[in-house]
VMD Tcl script that draws the C-alpha trace (Angstrom):
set ca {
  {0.00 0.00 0.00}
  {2.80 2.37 0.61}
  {4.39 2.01 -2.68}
  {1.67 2.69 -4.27}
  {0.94 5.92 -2.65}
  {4.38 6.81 -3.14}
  {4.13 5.79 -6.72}
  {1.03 8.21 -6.90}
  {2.49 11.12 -4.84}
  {5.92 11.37 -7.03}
  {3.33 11.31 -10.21}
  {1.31 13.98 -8.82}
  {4.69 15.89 -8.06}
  {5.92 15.70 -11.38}
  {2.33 16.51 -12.94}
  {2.29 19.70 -10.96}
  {5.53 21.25 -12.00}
  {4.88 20.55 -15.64}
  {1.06 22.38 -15.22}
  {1.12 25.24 -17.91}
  {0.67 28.63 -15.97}
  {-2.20 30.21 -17.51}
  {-1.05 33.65 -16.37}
  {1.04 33.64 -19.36}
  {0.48 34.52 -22.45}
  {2.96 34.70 -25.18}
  {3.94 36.92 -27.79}
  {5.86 36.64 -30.82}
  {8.13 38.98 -32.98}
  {9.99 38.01 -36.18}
  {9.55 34.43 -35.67}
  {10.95 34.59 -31.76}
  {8.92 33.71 -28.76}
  {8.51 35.91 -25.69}
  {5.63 37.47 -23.56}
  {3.34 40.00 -23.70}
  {4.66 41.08 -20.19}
  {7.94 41.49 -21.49}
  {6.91 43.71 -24.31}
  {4.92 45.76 -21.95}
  {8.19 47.69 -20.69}
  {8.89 47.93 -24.65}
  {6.11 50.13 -25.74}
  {8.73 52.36 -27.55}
  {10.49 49.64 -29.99}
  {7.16 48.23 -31.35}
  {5.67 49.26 -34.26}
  {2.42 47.80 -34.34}
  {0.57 44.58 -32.45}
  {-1.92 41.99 -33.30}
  {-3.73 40.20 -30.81}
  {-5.60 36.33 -31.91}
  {-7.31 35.24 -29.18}
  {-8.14 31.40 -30.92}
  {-6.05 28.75 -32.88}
  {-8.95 28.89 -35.46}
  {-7.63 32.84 -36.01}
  {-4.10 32.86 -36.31}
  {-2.17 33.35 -39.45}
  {-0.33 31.09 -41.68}
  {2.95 32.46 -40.14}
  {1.64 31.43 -36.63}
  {0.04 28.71 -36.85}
  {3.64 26.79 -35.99}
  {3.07 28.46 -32.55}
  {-0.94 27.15 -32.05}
  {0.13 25.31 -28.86}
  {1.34 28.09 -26.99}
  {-2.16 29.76 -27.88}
  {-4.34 28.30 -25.21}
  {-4.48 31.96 -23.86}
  {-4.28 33.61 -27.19}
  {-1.27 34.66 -28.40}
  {0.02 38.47 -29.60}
  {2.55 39.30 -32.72}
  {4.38 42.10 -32.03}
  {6.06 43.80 -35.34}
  {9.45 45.81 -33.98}
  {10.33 49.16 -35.55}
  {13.33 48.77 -37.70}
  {16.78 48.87 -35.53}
  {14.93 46.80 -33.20}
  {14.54 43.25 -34.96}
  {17.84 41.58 -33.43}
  {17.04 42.18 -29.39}
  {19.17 39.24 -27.02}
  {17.88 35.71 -28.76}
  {18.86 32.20 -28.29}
  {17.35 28.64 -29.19}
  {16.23 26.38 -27.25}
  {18.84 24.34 -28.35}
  {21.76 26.40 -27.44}
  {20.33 26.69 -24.17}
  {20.19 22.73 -23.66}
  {23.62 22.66 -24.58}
  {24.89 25.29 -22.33}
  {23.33 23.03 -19.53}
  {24.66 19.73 -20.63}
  {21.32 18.42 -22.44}
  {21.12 17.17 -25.32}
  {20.54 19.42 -27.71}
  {16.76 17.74 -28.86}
  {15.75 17.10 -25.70}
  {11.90 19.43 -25.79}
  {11.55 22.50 -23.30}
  {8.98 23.55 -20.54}
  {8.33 27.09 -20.34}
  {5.92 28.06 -17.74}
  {4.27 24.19 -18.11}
  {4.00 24.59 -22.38}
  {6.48 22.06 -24.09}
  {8.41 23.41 -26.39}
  {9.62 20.21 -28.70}
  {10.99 22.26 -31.75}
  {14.35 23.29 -29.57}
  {15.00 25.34 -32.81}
  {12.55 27.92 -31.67}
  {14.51 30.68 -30.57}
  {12.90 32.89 -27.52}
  {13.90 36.10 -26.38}
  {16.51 36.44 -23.45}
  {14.41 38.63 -21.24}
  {12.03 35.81 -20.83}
  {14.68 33.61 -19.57}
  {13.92 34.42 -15.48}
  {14.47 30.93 -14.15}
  {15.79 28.42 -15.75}
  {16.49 25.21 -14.00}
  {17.84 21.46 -14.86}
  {15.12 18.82 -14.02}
  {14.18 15.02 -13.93}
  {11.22 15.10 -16.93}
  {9.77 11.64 -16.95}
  {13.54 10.02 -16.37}
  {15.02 12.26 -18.20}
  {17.36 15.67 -17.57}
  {15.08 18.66 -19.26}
  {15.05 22.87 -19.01}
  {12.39 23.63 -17.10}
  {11.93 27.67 -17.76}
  {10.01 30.22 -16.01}
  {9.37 33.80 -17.24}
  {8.52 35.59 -14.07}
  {11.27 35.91 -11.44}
  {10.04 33.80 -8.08}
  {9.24 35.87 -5.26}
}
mol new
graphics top color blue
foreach p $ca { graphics top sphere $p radius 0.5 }
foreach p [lrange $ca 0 end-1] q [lrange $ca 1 end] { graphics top cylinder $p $q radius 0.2 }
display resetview
């Protein structure tokens, strides 16, 4: 009896931290993922906004991004000078920690299994190394912890 309500509290555990937080809701600009919040304190570098609050609405140019839509999502277009603000993939970021570079991405609970998605650094507030169903994963949040 006590295995099995270990077994079920360690599934439970690793449930919870892979939740998606449904505070956030993303935003993308020339084909790189960040969040609305981050753009917020940006107001001066964009150049116009479009906000699709279903799947069904999104453009052909989005719809690669559908799952991270569950909240709508927002494309921000970037006055010119702007376009090349701090970027990395999702790759490059597994292989700074040691992962293989492949291995998909949780940020804030959405899985991110095209690691050649590249996000924006400001969204990069916590980013920690964890046991994913047996194996080592990114786990990244965008809001610093208080």
């Amino acid at each position: 009896m006590k295995k099995l309500l270990y077994s079920f509290l360690i599934l439970s555990s690793a449930t919870l931290f892979a939740q998606k937080n449904p505070a956030t809701k993303f935003a993308v600009a020339n084909d790189v993922v960040g969040t609305v919040d981050m753009f917020n304190g940006k107001k001066d570098i964009i150049q116009s906004m479009n906000v699709y609050k279903t799947t069904a609405n999104l453009p052909q140019n989005l719809k690669k991004f559908s799952y991270l839509a569950d909240q709508g999502i927002v494309e921000f277009k970037l006055k010119k000078g702007y376009e090349n603000l701090d970027r990395i993939t999702l790759a490059q970021l597994n292989e700074q920690q040691n992962i293989a570079k492949d291995t998909p991405v949780l940020i804030d609970g959405y899985e991110f299994s095209n690691t050649d998605t590249s996000v924006f650094g400001d969204i990069l507030a916590n980013v920690e190394v964890k046991d994913n169903n047996g194996k080592k994963s990114l786990f990244i949040t965008t809001t610093q912890k208080k």
